[in-house]
C-alpha positions in Angstrom: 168.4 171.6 181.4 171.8 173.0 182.0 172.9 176.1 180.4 175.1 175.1 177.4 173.6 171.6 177.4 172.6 171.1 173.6 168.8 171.0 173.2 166.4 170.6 170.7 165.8 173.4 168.6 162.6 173.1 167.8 160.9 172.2 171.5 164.0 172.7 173.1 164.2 168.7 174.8 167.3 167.3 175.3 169.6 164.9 173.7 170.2 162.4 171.5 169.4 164.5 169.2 169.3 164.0 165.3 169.7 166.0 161.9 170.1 169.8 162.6 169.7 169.5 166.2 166.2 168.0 166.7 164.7 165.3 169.2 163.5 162.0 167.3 160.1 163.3 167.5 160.4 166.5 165.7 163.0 164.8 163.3 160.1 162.5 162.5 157.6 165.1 162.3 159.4 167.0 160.0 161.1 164.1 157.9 159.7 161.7 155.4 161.5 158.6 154.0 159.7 158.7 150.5 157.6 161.0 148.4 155.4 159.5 145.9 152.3 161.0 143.5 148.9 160.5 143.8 148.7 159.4 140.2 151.1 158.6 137.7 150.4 157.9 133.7 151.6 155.7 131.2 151.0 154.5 127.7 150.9 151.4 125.8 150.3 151.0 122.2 146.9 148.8 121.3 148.3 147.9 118.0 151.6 146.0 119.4 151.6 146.4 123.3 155.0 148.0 123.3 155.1 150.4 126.3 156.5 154.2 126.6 158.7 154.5 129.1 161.6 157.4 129.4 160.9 158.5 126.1 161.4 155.1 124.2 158.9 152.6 123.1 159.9 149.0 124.9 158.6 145.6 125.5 157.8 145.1 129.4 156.2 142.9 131.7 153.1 144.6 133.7 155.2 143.4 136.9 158.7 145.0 135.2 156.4 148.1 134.5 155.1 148.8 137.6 158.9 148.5 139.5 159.8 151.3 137.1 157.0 153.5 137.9 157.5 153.3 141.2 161.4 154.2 140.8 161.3 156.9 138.2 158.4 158.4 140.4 159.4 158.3 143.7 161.3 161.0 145.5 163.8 159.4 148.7 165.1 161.8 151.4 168.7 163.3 150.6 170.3 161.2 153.5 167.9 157.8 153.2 169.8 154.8 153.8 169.3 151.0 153.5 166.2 151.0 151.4 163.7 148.2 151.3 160.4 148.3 148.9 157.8 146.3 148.9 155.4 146.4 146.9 151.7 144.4 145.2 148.8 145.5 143.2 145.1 145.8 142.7 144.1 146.5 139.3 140.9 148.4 139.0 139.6 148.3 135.8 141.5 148.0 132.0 143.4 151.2 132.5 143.7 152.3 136.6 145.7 149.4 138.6 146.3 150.9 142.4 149.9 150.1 143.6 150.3 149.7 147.7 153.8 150.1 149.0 155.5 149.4 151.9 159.1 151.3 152.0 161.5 150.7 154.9 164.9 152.5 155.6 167.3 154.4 158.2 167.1 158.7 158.2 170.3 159.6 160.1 170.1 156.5 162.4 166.6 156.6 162.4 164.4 153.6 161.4 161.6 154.5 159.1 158.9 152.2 157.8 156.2 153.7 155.6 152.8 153.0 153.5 152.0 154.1 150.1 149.5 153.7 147.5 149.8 155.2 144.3 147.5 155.1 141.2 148.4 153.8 137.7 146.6 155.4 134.8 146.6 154.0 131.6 146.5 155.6 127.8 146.5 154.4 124.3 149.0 155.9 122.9 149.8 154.4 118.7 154.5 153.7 118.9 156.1 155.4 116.0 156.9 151.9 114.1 153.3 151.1 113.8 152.3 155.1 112.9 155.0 154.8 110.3 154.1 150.5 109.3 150.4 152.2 109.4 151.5 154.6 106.9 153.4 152.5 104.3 156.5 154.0 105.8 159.9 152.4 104.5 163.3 153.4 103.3 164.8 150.3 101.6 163.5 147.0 99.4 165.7 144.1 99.5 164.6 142.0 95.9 165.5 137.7 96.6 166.2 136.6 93.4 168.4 133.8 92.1 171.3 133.0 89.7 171.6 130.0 87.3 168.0 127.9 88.3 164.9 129.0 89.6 164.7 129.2 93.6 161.7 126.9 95.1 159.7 127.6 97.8 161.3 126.6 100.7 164.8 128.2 99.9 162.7 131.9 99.9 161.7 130.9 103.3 164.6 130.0 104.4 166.3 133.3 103.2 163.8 135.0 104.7 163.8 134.0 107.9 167.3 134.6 108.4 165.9 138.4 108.4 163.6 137.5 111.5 166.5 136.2 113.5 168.8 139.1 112.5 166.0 141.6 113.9 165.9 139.2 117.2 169.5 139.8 117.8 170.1 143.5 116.6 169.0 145.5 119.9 165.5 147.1 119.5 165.2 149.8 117.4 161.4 151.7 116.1 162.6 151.5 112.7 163.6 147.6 112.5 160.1 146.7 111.0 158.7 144.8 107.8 156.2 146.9 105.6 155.3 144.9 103.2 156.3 141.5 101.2 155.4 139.1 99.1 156.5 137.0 95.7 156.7 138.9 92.3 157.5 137.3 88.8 161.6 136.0 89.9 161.6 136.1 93.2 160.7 137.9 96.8 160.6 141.2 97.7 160.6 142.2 101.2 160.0 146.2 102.0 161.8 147.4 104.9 161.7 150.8 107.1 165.6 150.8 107.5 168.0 151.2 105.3 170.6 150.1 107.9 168.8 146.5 108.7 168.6 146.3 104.5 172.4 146.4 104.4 173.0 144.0 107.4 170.6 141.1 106.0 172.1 141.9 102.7 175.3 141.3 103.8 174.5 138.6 106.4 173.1 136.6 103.0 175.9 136.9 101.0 178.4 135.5 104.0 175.7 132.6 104.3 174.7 131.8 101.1 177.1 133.2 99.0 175.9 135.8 96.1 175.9 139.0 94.9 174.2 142.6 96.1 173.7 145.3 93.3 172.3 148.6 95.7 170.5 151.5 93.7 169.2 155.0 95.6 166.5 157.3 94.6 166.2 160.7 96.0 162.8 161.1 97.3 162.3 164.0 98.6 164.4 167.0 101.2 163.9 167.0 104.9 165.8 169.7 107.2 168.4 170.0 103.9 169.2 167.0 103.3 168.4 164.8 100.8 165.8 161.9 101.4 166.5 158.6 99.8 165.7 155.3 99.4 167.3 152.0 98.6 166.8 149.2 96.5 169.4 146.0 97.3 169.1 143.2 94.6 170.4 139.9 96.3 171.1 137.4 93.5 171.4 134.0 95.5 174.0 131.4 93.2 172.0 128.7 92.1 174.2 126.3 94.3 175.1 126.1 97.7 178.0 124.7 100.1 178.6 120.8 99.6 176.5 120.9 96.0 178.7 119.6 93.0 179.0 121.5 89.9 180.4 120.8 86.5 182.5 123.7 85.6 184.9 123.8 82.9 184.1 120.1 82.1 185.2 119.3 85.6 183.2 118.0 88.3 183.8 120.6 91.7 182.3 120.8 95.3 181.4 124.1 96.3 184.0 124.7 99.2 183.2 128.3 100.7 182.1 131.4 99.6 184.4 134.5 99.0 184.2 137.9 98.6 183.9 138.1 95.4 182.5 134.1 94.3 183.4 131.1 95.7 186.2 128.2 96.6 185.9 125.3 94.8 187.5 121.8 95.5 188.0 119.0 92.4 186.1 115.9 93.3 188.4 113.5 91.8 192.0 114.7 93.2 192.7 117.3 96.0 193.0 120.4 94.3 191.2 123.9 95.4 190.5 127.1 93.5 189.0 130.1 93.8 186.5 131.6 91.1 184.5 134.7 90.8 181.1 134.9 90.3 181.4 135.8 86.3 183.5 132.5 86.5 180.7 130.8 87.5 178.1 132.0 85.4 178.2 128.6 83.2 178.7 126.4 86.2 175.8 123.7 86.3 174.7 121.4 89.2 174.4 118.2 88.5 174.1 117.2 92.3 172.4 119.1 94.8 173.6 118.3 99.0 170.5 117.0 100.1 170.4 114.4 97.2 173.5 112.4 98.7 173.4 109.4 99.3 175.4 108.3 102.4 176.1 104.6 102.8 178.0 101.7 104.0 179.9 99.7 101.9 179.6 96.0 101.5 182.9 94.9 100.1 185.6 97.1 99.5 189.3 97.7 98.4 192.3 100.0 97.8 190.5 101.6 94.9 187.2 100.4 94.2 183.7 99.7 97.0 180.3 97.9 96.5 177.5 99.0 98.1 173.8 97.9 97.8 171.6 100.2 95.8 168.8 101.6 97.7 166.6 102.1 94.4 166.6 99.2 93.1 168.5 96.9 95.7 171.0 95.7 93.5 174.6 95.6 93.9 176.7 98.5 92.3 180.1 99.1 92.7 181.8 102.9 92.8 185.6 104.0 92.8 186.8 105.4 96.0 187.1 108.8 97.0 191.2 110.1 97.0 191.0 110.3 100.7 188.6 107.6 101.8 189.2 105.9 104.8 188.9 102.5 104.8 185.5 100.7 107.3 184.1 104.6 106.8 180.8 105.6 105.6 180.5 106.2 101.7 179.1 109.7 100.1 178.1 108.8 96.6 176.3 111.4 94.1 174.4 110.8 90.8 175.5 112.2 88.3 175.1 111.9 84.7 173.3 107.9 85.6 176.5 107.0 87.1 177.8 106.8 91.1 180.2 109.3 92.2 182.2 109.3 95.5 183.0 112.1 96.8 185.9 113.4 98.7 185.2 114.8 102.6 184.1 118.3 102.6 183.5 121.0 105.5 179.4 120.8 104.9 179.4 117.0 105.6 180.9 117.4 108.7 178.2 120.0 109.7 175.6 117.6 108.6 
């Protein structure tokens, strides 16, 4: 070795050298590409089999799971470049799954390429929606109830579900869970442990079905200062819905769209559209519900007048046309009062 040659510090050996001055051998010696526990724990909770992971509780795949461990757990050199993992598992038993790693990568030019295992350990641990659902938990009771007829069946379940499908695309929150429900005498009540998914399905109802929300708050208790309260929202579904035809005001109406504050109507027997609030409405009837159309082809028909063939009891009837009836299209006839009505074209037959 020449005098001011560079040199190793470490064993003093000559160049290439690598990092602060050190031949590939003492660069390896002293230099690791990864740094990983022995054991590292997690929790899942028996009741739902969300996962805790960085402090919240989520749904994850075992395969999903064990990436993240391996990330949030594992410590790269400060100058690692060009990082490839691989990685498989052996589970042990129902809570210890062993996870074998191969990592490869560059240190300062060097290539590394290194083994690992590390250990999984599992724990029961119980998510704060079902301590809470466990506990009767809940901050808000949205009452289903109905305006003008009684509700069957079916419609509750079909206002209900719209809640299901509102939590499926609201992003996950612990508190976005169903405590109790059930029917009472007038309707549906449905418990709820937010107050802030109460006001969202309350308000996604009333743009879908039309309606009305009277909210109450009772003060039950302090926490920190501040008062704790809870809500009650009473959802009042109108006893019609889009496409039905009403009598109001001794007129015979389709029910157009709904409002803010009740609904649009159009007349059935000349293009004319109004709106009405929901007091307006209170001695609205229906005399023919959407589903009980009857859609049809006519036989014979004219400028004014078409005859169809009666489905019930396959005898010829005849009905006046619709104002803005096409001529060779289908017929949309309702019964009301023992006599055929055709009616006009309206934004719910279209969605049919």
């Amino acid at each position: 070795m020449n005098l001011g040659e560079a040199f190793c510090i470490v064993c003093g050996s000559p160049p290439p050298l690598f990092g602060e001055r050190m031949c590939e051998t003492c660069f390896r010696k002293r230099n690791i590409l990864a740094e990983l526990p022995i054991n590292v724990n997690w929790s899942r909770c028996p009741r739902c089999d969300l996962t805790s992971l960085n402090g919240r509780w989520i749904e994850i795949t075992d395969e999903e799971l064990w990436h993240e461990l391996v990330e949030t757990s594992m410590k790269l050199h400060g100058e690692s470049e060009g990082i490839a993992i691989g990685l498989e598992t052996k589970k042990v038993d129902d809570r210890n799954t062993l996870i074998y790693l191969q990592i490869g990568g560059t240190i300062c030019g060097l290539e590394y390429e290194e083994n690992h295992q590390m250990r999984a350990r599992k724990s029961n641990a119980v998510c704060l929606t079902c301590s809470r659902r466990d506990g009767n938990y809940f901050e808000a009771t949205v009452q289903l109830r109905s305006s003008a007829r009684k509700l069957a069946d079916e419609e509750y379940t079909v206002l209900r579900a719209t809640l299901d499908e509102l939590i499926a695309n609201l992003e996950h929150d612990p508190m976005f869970f169903v405590t109790s429900e059930g029917p009472v005498t007038g309707g549906y009540d449905v418990v709820l442990g937010s107050k802030g998914l109460a006001k969202s399905w309350s308000r996604q109802l009333v743009s879908k079905f039309g309606g009305q929300i009277t909210a109450t708050s009772s003060v039950v208790g302090r926490k920190d200062g501040a008062d704790l309260s809870r809500t009650t929202l009473l959802y009042r579904k109108p006893g019609y819905e889009l496409g039905d035809v009403v009598r109001w005001r001794e007129e015979l109406w389709r029910v157009a769209s709904w409002s803010g504050e009740g609904a649009i109507l159009s007349k059935v027997n000349r293009k004319e559209r109004t709106g009405a609030t929901w007091r307006d409405l209170e001695y609205a009837s229906v005399v023919a519900r959407m589903q009980n159309h009857l859609i049809i082809d006519a036989v014979r028909e004219d400028a004014s007048v078409a005859e169809f063939l009666n489905p019930n009891n396959w005898q010829m009837d005849a009905v006046r046309l619709a104002y803005d009836h096409v001529v060779g299209s289908q017929l949309r006839l309702a019964r009301v009062e023992g006599e055929w009505v055709a009616l006009p074209l309206h934004q719910a037959d279209v969605k049919k």
